[in-house]
N, C-alpha and C positions, 0 to 999 in steps of 0.2 A: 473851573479848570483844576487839574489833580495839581498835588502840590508834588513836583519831580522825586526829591529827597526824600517824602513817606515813602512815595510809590518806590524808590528805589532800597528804600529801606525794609518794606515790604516784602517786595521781592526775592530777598537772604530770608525769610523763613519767621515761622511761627513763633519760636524760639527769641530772633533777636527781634522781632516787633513785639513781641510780648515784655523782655525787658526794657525797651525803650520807655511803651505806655506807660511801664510802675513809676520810673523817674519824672515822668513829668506830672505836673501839676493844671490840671485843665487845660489837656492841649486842644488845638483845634486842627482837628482831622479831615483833610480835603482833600479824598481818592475819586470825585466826582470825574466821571467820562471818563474812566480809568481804563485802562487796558489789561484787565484783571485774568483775564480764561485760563482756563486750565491749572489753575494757582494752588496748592496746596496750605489753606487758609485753616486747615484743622486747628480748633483749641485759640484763635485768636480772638485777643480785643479788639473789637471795631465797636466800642460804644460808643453811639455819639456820632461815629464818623460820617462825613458826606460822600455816601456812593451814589450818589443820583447819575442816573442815565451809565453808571459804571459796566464792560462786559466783565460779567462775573460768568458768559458760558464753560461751563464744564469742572467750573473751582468746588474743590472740596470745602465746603464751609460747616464741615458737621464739630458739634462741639461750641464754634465759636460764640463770643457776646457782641450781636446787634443792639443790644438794647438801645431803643431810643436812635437807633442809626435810619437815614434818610436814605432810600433805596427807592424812592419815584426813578421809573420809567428804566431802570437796573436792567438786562437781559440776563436771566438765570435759566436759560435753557440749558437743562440736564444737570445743571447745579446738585449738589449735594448739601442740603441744611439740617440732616438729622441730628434731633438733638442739641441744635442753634438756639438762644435766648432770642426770642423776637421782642421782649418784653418793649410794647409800643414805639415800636419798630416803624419807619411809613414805608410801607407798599404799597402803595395809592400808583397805579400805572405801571407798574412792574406788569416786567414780558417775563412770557413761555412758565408761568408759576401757578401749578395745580394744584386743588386741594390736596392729593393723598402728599403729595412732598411739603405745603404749608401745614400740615397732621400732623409730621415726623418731626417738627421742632416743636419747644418749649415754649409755652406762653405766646403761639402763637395768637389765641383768644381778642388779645389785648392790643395788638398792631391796626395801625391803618390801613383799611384793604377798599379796595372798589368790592363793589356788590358782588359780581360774578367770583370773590373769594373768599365769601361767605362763609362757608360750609357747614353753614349750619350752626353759624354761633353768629353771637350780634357782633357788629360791628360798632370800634367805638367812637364818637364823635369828639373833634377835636373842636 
């Protein structure tokens, strides 16, 4: 369950979650089953974070840092991730996520995908 106080800190913008993230020291980020859509998420840190099963439908996440962020069963339909770090990132069960939009970010290669998001690179085994 999301944790209220990210998600509503979230909410204010890229800008003030991006300062938050630099002060803390290994936080743990739980946007999981978030009610994310339509979110203006450009340029954010989300490393780490738990967005499992989060609606990220229709959020701009281009820019941002997934790295290492948990995104099972996420719905990203019409999402925007160009240019996103996926670097081993789990998308293992993510909804509405095509190759050409997993293309358009960074290091995608190196995420956990089910097979059908292949595209043509190996997938890596955890």
């Amino acid at each position: 369950m999301a944790n209220n106080q990210q998600m509503d800190l979230l909410k204010r913008g890229t800008q003030a979650w991006n300062a938050w993230r630099a002060q803390q020291t290994e936080p743990t980020i739980d946007l999981s089953g978030g009610a994310l859509r339509s979110l203006d998420l450009e340029g954010a840190d989300l490393s780490g974070a738990d967005l499992s099963g989060a609606d990220l439908r229709g959020a701009n996440l281009s820019g941002a840092n997934l790295t290492a962020a948990h995104l099972e069963g996420a719905n990203l339909f019409k999402a925007t991730i160009d240019g996103a770090d996926l670097n081993e990132a789990d998308l293992r069960g993510v909804r509405f996520l095509q190759c050409p939009q997993l293309e358009s970010a960074r290091n995608w290669q190196s995420a956990y995908r089910d097979e059908d998001l292949a595209c043509g690179a190996a997938i890596p085994i955890r």
